[in-house]
SELUMMI-976009 format. One record per residue (C-alpha): residue number from 1; residue in one letter; x, y, z. Coordinates in steps of 0.2 Angstrom, whole numbers, plus 5000, padded with zeros to 4 digits. Example, Ala and Ser with C-alpha at 12.3 -4.5 7.8 and 13.67 -1.06 7.14 Angstrom:
2
<1; A; <5062; 4978; 5039>>
<2; S; <5068; 4995; 5036>>
This chain:
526
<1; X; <5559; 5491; 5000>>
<2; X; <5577; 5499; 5006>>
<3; X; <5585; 5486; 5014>>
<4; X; <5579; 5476; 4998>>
<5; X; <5588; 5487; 4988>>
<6; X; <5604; 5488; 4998>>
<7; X; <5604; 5469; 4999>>
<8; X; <5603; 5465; 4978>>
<9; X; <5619; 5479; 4977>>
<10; X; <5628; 5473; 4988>>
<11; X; <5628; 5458; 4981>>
<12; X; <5619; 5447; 4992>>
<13; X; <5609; 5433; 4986>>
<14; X; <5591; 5433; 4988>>
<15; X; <5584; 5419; 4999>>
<16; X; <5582; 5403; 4991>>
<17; X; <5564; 5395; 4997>>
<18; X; <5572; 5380; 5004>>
<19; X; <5581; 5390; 5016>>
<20; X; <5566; 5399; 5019>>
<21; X; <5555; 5385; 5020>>
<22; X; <5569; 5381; 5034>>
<23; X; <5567; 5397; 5042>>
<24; X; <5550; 5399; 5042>>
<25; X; <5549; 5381; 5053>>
<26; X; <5559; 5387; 5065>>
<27; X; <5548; 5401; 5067>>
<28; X; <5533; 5392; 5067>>
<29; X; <5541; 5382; 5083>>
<30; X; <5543; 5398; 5092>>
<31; X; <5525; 5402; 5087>>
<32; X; <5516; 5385; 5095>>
<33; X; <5528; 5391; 5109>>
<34; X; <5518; 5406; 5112>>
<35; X; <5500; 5398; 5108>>
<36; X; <5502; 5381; 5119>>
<37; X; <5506; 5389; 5133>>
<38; X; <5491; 5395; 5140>>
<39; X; <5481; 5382; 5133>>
<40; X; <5494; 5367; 5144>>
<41; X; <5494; 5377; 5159>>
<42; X; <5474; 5380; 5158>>
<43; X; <5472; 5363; 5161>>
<44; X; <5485; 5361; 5174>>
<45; X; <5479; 5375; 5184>>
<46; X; <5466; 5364; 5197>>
<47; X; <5483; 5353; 5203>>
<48; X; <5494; 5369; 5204>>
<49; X; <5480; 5380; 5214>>
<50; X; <5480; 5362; 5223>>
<51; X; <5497; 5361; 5227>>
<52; X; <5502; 5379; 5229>>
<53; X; <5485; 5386; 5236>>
<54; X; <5480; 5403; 5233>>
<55; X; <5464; 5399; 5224>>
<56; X; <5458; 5420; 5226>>
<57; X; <5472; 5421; 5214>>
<58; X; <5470; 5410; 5202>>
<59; X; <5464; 5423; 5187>>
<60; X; <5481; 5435; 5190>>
<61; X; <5491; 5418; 5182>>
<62; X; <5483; 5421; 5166>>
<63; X; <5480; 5438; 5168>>
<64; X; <5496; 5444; 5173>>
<65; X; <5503; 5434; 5154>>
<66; X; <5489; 5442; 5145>>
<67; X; <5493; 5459; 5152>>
<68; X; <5512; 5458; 5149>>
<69; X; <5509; 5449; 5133>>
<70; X; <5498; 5463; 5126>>
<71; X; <5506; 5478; 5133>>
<72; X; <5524; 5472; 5126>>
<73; X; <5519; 5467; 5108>>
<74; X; <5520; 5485; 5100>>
<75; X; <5536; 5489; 5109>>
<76; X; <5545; 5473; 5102>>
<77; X; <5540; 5477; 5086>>
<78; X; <5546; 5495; 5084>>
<79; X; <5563; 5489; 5094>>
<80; X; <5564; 5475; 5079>>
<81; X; <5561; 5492; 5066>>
<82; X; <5574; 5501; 5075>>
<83; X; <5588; 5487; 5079>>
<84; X; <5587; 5472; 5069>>
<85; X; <5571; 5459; 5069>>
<86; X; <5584; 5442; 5073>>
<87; X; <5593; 5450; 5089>>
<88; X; <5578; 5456; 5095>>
<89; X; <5566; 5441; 5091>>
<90; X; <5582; 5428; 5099>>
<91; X; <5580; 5440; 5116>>
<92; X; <5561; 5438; 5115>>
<93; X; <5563; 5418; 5116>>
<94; X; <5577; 5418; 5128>>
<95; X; <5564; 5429; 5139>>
<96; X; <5551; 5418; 5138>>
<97; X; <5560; 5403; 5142>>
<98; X; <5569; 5412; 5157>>
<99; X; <5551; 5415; 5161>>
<100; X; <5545; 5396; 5161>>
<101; X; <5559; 5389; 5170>>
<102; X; <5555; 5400; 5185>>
<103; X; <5536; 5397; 5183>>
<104; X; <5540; 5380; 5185>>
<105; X; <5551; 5382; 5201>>
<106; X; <5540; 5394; 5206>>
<107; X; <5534; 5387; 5226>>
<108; X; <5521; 5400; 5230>>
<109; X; <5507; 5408; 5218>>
<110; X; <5512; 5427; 5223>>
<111; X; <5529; 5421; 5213>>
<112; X; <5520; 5410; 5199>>
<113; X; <5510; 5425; 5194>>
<114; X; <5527; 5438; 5194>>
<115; X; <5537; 5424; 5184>>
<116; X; <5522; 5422; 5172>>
<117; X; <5521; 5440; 5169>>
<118; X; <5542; 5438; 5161>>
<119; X; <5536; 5423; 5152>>
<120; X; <5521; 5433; 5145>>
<121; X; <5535; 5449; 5142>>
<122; X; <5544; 5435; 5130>>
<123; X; <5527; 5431; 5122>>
<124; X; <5524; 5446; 5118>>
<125; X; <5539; 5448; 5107>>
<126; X; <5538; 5429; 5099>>
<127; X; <5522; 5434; 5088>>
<128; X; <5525; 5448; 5082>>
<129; X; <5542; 5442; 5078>>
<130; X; <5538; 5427; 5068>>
<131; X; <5525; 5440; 5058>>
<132; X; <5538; 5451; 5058>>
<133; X; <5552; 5441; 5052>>
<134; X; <5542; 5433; 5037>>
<135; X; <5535; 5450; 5031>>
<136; X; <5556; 5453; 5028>>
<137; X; <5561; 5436; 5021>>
<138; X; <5545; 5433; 5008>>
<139; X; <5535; 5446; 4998>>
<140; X; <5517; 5449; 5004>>
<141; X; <5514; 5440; 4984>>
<142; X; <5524; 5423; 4990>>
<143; X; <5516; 5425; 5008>>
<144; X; <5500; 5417; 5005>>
<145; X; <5511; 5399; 5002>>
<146; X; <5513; 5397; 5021>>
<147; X; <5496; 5403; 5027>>
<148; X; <5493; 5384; 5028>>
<149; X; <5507; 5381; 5040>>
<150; X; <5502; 5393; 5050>>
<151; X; <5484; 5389; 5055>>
<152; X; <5489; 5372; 5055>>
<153; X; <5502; 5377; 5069>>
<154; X; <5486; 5384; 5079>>
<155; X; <5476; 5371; 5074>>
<156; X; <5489; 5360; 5082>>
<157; X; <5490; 5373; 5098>>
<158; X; <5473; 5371; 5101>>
<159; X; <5467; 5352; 5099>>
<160; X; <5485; 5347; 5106>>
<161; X; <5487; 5358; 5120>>
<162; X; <5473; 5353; 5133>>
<163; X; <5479; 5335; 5129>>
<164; X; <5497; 5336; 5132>>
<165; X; <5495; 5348; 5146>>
<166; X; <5483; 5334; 5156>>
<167; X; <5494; 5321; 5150>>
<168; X; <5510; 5331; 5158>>
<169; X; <5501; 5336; 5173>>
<170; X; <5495; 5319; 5176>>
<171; X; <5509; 5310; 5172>>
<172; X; <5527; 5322; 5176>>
<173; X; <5518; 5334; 5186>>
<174; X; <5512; 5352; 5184>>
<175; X; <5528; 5360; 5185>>
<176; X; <5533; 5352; 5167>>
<177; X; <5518; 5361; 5159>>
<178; X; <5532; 5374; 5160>>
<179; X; <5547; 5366; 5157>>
<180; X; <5542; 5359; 5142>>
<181; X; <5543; 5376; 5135>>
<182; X; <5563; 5373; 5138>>
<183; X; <5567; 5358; 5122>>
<184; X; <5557; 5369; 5111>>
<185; X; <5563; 5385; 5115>>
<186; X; <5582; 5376; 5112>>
<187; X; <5577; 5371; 5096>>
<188; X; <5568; 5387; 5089>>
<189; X; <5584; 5398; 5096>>
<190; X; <5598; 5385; 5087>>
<191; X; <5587; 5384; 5074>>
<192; X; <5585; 5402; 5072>>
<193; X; <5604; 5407; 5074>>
<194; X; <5609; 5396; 5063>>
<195; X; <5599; 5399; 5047>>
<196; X; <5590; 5416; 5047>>
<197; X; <5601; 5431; 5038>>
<198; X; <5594; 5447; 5037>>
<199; X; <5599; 5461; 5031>>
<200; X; <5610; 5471; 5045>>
<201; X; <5605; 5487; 5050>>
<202; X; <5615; 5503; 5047>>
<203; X; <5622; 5508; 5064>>
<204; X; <5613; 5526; 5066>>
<205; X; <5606; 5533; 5082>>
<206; X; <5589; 5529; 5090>>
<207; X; <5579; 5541; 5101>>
<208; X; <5568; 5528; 5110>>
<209; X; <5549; 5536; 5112>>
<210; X; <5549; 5528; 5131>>
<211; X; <5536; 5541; 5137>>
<212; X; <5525; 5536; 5121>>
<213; X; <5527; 5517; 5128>>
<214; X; <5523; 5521; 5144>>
<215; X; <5507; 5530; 5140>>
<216; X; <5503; 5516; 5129>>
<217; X; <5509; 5502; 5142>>
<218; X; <5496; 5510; 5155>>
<219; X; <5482; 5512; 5143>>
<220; X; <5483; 5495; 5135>>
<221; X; <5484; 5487; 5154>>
<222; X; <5468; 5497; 5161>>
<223; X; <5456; 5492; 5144>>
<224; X; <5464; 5473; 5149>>
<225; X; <5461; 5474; 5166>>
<226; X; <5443; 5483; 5163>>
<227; X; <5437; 5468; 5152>>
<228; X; <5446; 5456; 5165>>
<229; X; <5437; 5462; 5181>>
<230; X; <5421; 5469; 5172>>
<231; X; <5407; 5460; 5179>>
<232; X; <5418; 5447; 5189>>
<233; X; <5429; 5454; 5201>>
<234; X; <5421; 5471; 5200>>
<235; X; <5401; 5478; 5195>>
<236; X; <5404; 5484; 5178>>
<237; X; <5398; 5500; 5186>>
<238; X; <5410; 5500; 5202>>
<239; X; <5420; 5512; 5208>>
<240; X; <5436; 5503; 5198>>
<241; X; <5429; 5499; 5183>>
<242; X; <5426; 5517; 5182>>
<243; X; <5443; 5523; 5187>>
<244; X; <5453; 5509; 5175>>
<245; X; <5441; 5516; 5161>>
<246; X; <5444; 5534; 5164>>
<247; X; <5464; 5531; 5165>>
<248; X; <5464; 5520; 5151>>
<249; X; <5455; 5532; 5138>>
<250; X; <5469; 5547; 5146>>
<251; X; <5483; 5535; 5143>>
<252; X; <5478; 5534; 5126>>
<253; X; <5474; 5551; 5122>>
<254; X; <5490; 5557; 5130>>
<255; X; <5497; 5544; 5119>>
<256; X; <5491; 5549; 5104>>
<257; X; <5497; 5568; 5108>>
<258; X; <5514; 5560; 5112>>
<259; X; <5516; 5550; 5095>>
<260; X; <5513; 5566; 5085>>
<261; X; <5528; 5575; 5093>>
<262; X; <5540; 5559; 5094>>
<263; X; <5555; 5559; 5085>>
<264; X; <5554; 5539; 5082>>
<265; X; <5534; 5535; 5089>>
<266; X; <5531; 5519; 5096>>
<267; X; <5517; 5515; 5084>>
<268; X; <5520; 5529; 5069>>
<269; X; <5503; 5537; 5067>>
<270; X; <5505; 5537; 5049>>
<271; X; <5502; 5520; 5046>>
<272; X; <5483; 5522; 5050>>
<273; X; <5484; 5533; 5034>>
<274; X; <5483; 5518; 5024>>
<275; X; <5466; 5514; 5022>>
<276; X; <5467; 5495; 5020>>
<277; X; <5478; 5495; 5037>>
<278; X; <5467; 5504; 5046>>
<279; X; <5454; 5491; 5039>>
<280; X; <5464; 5476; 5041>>
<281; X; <5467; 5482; 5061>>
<282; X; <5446; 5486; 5062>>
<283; X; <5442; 5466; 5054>>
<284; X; <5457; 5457; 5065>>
<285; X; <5450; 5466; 5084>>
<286; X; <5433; 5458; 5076>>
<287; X; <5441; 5442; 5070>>
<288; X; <5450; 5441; 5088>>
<289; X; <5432; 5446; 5096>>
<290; X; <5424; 5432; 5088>>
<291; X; <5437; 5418; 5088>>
<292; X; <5441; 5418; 5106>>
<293; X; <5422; 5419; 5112>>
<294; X; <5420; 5406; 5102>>
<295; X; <5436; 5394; 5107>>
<296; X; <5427; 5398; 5125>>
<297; X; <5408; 5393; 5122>>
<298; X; <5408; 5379; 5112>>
<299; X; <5417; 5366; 5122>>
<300; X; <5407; 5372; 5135>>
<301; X; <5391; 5370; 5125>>
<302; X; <5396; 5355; 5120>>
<303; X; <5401; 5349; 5139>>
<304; X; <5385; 5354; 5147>>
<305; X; <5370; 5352; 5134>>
<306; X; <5376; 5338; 5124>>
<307; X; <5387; 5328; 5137>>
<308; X; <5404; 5327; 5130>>
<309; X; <5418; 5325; 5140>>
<310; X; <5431; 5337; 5144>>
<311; X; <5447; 5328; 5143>>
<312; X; <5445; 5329; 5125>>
<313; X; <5440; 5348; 5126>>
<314; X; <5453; 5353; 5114>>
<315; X; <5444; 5338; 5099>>
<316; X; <5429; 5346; 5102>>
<317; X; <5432; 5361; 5091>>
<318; X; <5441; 5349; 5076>>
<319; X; <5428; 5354; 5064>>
<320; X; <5431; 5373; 5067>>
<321; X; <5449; 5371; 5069>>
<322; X; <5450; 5360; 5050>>
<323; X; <5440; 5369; 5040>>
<324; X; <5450; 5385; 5046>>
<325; X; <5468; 5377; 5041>>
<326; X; <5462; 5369; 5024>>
<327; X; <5451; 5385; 5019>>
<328; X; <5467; 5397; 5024>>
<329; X; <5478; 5384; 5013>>
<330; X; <5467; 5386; 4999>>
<331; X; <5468; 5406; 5000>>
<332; X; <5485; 5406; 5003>>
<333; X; <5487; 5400; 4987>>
<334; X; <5474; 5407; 4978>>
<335; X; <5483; 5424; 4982>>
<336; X; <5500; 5418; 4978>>
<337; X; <5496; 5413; 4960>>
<338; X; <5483; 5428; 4958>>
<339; X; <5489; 5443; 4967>>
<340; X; <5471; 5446; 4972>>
<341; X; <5466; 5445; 4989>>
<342; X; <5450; 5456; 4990>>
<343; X; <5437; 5444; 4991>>
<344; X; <5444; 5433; 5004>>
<345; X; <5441; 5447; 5019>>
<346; X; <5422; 5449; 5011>>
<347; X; <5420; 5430; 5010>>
<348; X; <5429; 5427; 5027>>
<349; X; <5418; 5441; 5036>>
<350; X; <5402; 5433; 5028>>
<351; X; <5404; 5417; 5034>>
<352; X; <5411; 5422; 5050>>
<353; X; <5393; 5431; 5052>>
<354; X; <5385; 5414; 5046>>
<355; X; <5393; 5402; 5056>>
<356; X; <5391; 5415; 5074>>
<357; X; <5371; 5416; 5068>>
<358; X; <5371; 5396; 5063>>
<359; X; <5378; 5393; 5081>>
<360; X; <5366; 5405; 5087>>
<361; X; <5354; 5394; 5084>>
<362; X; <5358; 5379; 5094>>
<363; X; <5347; 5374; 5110>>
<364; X; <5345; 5360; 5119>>
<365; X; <5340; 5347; 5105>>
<366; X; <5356; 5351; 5093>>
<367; X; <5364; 5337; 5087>>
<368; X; <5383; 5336; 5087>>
<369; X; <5384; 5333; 5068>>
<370; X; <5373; 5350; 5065>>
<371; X; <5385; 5358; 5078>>
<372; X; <5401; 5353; 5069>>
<373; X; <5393; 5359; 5052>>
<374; X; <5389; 5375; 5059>>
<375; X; <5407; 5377; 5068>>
<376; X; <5413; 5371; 5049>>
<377; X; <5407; 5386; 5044>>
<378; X; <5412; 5399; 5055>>
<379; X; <5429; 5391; 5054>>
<380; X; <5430; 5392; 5035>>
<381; X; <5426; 5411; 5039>>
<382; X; <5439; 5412; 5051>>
<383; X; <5453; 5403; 5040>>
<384; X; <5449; 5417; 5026>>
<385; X; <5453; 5431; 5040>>
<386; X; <5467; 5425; 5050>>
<387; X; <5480; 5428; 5038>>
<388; X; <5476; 5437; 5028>>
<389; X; <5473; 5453; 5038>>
<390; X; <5491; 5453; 5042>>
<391; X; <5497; 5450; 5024>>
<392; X; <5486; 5466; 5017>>
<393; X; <5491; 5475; 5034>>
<394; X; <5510; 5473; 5029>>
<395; X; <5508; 5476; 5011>>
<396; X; <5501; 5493; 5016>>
<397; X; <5517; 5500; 5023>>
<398; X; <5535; 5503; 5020>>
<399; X; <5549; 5488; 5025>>
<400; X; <5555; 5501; 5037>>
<401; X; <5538; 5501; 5047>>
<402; X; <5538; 5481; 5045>>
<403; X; <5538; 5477; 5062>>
<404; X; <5524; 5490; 5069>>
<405; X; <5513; 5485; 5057>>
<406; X; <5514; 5467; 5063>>
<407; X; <5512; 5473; 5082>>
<408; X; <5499; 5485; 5078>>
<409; X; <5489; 5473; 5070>>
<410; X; <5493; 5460; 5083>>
<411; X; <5489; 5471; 5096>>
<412; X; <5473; 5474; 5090>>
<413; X; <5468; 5456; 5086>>
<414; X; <5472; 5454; 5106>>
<415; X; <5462; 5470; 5112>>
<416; X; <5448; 5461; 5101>>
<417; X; <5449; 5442; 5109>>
<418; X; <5449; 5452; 5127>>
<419; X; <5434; 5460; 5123>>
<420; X; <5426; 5446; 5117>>
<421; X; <5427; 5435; 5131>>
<422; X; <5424; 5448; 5142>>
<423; X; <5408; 5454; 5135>>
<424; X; <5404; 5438; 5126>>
<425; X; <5406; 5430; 5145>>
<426; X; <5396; 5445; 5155>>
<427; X; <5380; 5443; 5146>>
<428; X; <5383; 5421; 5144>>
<429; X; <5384; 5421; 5163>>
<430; X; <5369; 5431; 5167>>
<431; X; <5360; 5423; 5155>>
<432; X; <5365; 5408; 5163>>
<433; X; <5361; 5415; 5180>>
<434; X; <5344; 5425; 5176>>
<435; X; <5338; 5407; 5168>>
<436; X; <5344; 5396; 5182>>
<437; X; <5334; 5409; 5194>>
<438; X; <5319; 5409; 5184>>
<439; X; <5318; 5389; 5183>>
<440; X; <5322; 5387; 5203>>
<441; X; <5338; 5380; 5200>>
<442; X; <5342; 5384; 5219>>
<443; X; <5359; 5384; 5225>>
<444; X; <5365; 5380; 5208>>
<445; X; <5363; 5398; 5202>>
<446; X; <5381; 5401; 5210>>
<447; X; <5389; 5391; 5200>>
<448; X; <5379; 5388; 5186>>
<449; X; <5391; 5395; 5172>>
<450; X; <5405; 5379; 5179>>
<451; X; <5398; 5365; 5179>>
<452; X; <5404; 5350; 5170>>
<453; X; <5396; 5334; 5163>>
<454; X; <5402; 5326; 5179>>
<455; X; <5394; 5338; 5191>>
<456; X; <5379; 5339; 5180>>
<457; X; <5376; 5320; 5179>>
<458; X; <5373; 5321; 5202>>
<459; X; <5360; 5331; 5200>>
<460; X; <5342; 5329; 5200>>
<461; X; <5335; 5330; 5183>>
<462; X; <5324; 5345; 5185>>
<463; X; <5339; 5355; 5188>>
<464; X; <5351; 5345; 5174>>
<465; X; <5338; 5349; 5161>>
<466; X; <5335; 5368; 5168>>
<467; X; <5355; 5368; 5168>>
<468; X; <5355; 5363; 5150>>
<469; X; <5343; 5374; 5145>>
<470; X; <5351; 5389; 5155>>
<471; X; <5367; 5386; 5145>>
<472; X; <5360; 5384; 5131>>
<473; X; <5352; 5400; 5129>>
<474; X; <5368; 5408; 5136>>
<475; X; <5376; 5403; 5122>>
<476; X; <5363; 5410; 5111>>
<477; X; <5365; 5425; 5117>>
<478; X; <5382; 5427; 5117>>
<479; X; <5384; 5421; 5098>>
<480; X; <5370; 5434; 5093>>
<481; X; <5380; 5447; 5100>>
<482; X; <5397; 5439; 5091>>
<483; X; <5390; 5438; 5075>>
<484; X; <5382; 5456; 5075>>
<485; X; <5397; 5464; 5079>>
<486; X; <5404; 5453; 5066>>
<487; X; <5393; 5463; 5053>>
<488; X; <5405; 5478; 5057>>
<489; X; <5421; 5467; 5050>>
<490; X; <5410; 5463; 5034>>
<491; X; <5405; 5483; 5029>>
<492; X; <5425; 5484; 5034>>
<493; X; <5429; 5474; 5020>>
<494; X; <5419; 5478; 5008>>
<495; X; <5429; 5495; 5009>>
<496; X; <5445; 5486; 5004>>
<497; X; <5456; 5492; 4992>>
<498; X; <5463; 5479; 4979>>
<499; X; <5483; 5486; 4981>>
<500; X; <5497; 5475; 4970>>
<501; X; <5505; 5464; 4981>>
<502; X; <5524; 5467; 4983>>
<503; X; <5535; 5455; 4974>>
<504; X; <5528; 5444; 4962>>
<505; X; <5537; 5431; 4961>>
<506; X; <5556; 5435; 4964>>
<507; X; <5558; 5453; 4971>>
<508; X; <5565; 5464; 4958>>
<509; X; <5571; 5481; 4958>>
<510; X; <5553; 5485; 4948>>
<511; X; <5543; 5478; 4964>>
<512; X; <5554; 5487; 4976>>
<513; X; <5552; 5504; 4963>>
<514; X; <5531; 5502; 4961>>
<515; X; <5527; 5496; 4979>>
<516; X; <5528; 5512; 4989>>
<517; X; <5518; 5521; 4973>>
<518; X; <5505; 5510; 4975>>
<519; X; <5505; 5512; 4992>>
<520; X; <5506; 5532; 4993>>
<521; X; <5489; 5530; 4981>>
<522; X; <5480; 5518; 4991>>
<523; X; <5484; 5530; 5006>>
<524; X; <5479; 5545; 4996>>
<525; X; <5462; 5535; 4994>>
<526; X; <5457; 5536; 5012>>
């Protein structure tokens, strides 16, 4: 609470929650920025691969941003730490949208994948600056007010972005899906410049840990790359795989050894001190496991067993996607007028682990209704987590280490969602295939895990209804597995330690004196 300090002496008047509210808008346009992205230019990628060819290549396009996204995020957030949050978050945006225009102009797909890689390099930074930023401007006891907006911005991402992005690409043509980054990148970066004041940093010298973020960099991309390739590019067991593992798991321990020597680490070791960080990182890699395998079955379920169309992929997952946004309102606000917040990880982790066992139990004779109700459900779970991981996670360390504590917890939230789909989609797809085999689904078995309801609905109906069942016990599979490894981020939580939530109310010179006691406590209680 330094900078807290420094600002109340000299003078400065705290921030008035109108011109946070204004604030915390802009931000929230940088962050649909990051999350519609993908989501557009998924849905645009059949006319770009058509246009620009290189269909061998089309993984490395979202690869390549996932890649760049993931191993930037902790880096962006110790430079914020280090420099200043607004200068550095403003370069983020400005990265990204340099990243989009040449996307867009892009004429090959060896170019499309190198100018997705920049845009994904801004991404990185845009995240874990908004986190960032709001863990400044509003105390972790105020926080819980915008959880609301903020799953409502990825509810938005997620229902609007397959929509807009066929209705651009039908209509403007795939290139826009890029472009139309540019408006609101314009508006978050006036937006931004104009009405966010933070504290300045003193002027001091930095020793940047760049063989620390290099070591990290390499590690982080081979784990990436492993659950990428792993079973679909490569044999898990292949020669590769092997090698990515082997130089992931010595980038990391070589990164670990680095961060206890560094003058100023990349990721300070001593946050992981802090039990309830360490915690909060261990329940957002499951919370990232789970939601993202689940964003990826469930419309495909719902496509291939129970006929619904694709074009409206994105309203497929509303029941989810509502109960997450109301039940992460209702919490916020629960934990801004209480302080307490222990009980939502339980109750989030429980109902995440009810929901992925409900869904589970789906086959071939699941209505839609009992599939939404089940979805509810595990979107209720998920609306109890997605915030509130990152409010406990920044409540657990000082101001100063503000911005690593977002990344880290980022980060590992990303690691999670890469893991999910790639285990969740290795044992879906041989499922699928093993099924397919097994039933004499014939030349079907090379493609069984992409068929839509159009390409379903030409063939004969042995094989449709061998299909069907084929995905549908996939599915069952894969959400077994989600919501057994969900049980680790339930015992996770019960270990949660009930900590005082910074700033109750107003700051005061008594929260910024009482914070770092109660944190040096809960530390000790690791």
């Amino acid at each position: 609470m330094a900078e807290l300090k420094k600002a109340t002496a000299a003078g400065k008047p705290e921030p008035q929650a109108r011109s946070v509210r204004v604030v915390v808008l802009a931000l929230m346009i940088a962050m649909l920025l990051a999350m519609l992205d993908n989501l557009i230019v998924g849905t645009a990628m059949p006319t770009i691969v058509g246009d620009l060819g290189g269909l061998e290549h089309l993984s490395w396009v979202v690869t390549a941003y996932t890649l760049a996204t993931a191993a930037s995020t902790p880096i962006w957030g110790k430079l914020g730490d280090m420099y200043g949050r607004k200068g550095i978050f403003l370069t983020s945006i400005v990265i990204f949208l340099i990243g989009s225009v040449l996307s867009g102009m892009a004429q090959d797909m060896g170019q499309l994948i190198g100018f997705r890689a920049v845009q994904g390099l801004g991404a990185g930074g845009l995240m874990v600056g908004v986190m960032a930023i709001i863990g400044d401007l509003v105390p972790p006891r105020e926080r819980g007010r915008y959880q609301g907006m903020m799953a409502g911005v990825m509810a938005i991402a997620m229902i609007g972005g397959p929509l807009v992005g066929g209705t651009i690409t039908d209509h403007l043509g795939w290139r826009w899906s890029f472009y139309i980054n540019l408006p609101l990148g314009a508006v978050a970066l006036a937006m931004v410049g104009a009405v966010l004041h933070l504290p300045r940093k003193e002027r001091t010298e930095h020793r940047v840990d760049y063989l620390g973020a290099a070591l990290l960099t390499v590690g982080i991309t081979a784990i990436v790359l492993v659950t990428t390739w792993g079973g679909t590019e490569y044999a898990w067991g292949s020669a590769v795989i092997m090698e990515l593992v082997a130089l992931g798991v010595a980038s990391l321990v070589g990164f670990l050894f680095v961060e206890t020597k560094a003058a100023e680490p990349i990721m300070p070791l001593h946050i992981f001190r802090s039990r309830n960080f360490t915690l909060m990182s261990l329940v957002g890699f499951m919370a990232g496991f789970v939601m993202f395998g689940a964003v990826l079955f469930l419309p495909l379920y719902q496509q291939s067993v129970q006929g619904a169309s694709a074009t409206n992929s994105g309203l497929l997952l509303l029941p989810m996607l509502l109960a997450m946004m109301i039940v992460s309102l209702i919490a916020g606000r629960v934990t801004t007028s209480t302080g307490k917040y222990k009980v939502f990880p339980i109750a989030g982790s429980a109902l995440m682990v009810t929901g992925l066992f409900l869904l589970a139990s789906m086959d071939t004779e699941t209505t839609r209704l009992t599939s939404g109700v089940y979805m509810a459900v595990l979107g209720a779970g998920m609306g109890f987590l997605m915030q509130i991981t990152m409010l406990v996670a920044q409540n657990s360390v000082e101001l100063k280490d503000m911005g690593v504590a977002s990344s880290s917890t980022t980060l590992f939230r990303t690691l999670g969602s890469s893991f999910g789909v790639a285990i969740m989609g290795a044992l879906f797809t041989g499922r699928v295939q093993d099924e397919m085999a097994a039933r004499g689904g014939g030349g079907v078995t090379e493609r069984s895990a992409q068929l839509d309801a159009a390409s379903l609905a030409k063939l004969p109906d042995a094989a449709r209804e061998a299909y069907e069942y084929a995905v549908s016990s996939g599915t069952h599979l894969a959400f077994l597995v989600g919501g057994s490894v969900a049980i680790v981020a339930f015992v996770a939580a019960l270990f949660v330690k009930e900590v005082p939530l910074r700033g109750a109310g107003k700051p005061t010179a008594d929260d910024a004196a009482t914070a770092p006691v109660a944190a040096a406590k809960e530390s000790q209680a690791v």
